[in-house]
Residue, then its C-alpha position, 0 to 999 in steps of 0.5 A: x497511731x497512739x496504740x503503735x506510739x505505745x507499742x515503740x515506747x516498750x520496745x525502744x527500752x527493751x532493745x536499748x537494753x540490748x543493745x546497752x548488755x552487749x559488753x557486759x559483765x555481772x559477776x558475784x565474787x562469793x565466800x564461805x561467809x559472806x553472802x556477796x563478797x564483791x558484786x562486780x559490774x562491769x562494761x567491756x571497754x571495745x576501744x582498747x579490747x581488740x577481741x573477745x578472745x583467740x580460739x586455737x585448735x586443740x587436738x584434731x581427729x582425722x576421719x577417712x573419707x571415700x576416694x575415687x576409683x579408676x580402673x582396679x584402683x582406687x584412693x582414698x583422702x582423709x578429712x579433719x574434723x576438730x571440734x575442740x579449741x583452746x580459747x584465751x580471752x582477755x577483757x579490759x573493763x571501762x572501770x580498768x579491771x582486766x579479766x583474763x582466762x583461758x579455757x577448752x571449748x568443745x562445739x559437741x558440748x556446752x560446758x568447758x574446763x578452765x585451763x589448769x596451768x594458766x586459768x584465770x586472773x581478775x584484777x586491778x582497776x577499780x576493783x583494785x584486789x586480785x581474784x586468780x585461780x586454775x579451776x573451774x567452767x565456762x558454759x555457753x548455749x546454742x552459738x554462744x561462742x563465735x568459732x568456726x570448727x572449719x577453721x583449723x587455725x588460729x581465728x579471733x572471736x567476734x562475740x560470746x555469751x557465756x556463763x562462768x564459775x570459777x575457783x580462786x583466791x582473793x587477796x584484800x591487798x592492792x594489787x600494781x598488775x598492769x593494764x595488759x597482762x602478757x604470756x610467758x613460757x614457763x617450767x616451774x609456774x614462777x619464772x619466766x624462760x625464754x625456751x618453748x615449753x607445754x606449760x605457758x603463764x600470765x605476767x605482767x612484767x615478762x619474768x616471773x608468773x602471777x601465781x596464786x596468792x597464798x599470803x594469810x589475807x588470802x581467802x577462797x572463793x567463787x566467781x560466778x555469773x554471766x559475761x557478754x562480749x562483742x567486739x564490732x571491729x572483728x568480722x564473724x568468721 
């Protein structure tokens, strides 16, 4: 009885800890000269996160598949294997911060590129600056990421695991960016349109694209490390 006592009061932790990491973000924002210029810590909010994301199918390719023969002639079908996906995910921290990326998922891969016209945005919160940029990669491992490559449509991700480092800008001034940040179509990537376009940006009041800072506190710099994501009231497809 003791020995199984001892045995449950390693496991308990360890399995809390688990349990605990399921929405957890722990990020480093780094420069050129500062070893750690941000340490973000952060716990996924579920309550007003609906989604770790929506996965919409990229480009498909058709394969041919062998038909039915009667008498002298025969038919043949055709069957859509896409394994590439077009994921956007937006996160709301429980300290405030939104984090918003987009980015190409590959089931045949473990790694993808960050959207180069809508990319990422970090910002608002505690965290109260704005990290945003177009480059970058997202790396998952084994089921990392919750797609189903059957569903060729668009399907809500339940979870993921994923691994990020991301190239941006950070500005040292407060940032007014809202809670939720939409998406607008837009020609230039600074204004808004109403007609449907290729090209498609984050904004915050539905007129004008939240673009890289440029202003001369901006600075370069790197997002890397590891965000879990899991959303209970999403069903695994």
């Amino acid at each position: 009885m003791l020995r199984l006592i001892s045995i449950l009061l390693v496991l308990v932790p360890f399995f809390w800890g688990c349990l605990k990491n399921d929405n957890n973000a722990a990020l480093s924002i780094l420069d050129d000269s500062t070893p750690a210029l941000y340490p973000f810590n952060g716990e996924v909010d579920t309550s007003v996160t609906t989604s770790c994301g929506q996965a919409s199918p990229a480009t498909a390719t058709t394969g041919t598949t062998p038909g039915t023969t009667t008498g002298t002639t025969g038919s043949t079908g055709t069957s859509t294997n896409n394994t590439r996906f077009s994921v956007i995910s937006q996160l709301i921290f429980k300290t405030k911060e939104t984090l918003n990326i987009r980015f190409q998922y590959d089931s045949t891969q473990i790694q993808g590129n960050i959207d180069p016209q809508q990319g990422f945005i970090l910002a608002g919160g505690l965290f109260g600056k704005t990290v945003q940029g177009t480059q970058g990669t997202v790396k998952w491992f084994n089921q990392g990421i919750n797609i189903d490559t059957s569903i060729q449509n668009v399907q809500q991700i339940s979870f993921f695991n994923i691994e990020i480092r991301l190239n941006g800008t950070y500005s040292t001034s407060s940032t007014n960016t809202a809670t939720i940040l939409l998406q607008c179509y837009t020609t230039d990537g600074v204004n808004c349109t109403s007609v449907t376009t290729t090209s498609r940006c984050f904004t915050s009041d539905n007129k004008t694209c939240i673009v890289q800072n440029t202003s001369g506190d901006a600075k370069s710099v790197i997002i890397s490390g590891t965000i879990k994501c899991n959303a209970p009231n999403i069903v695994p497809q």
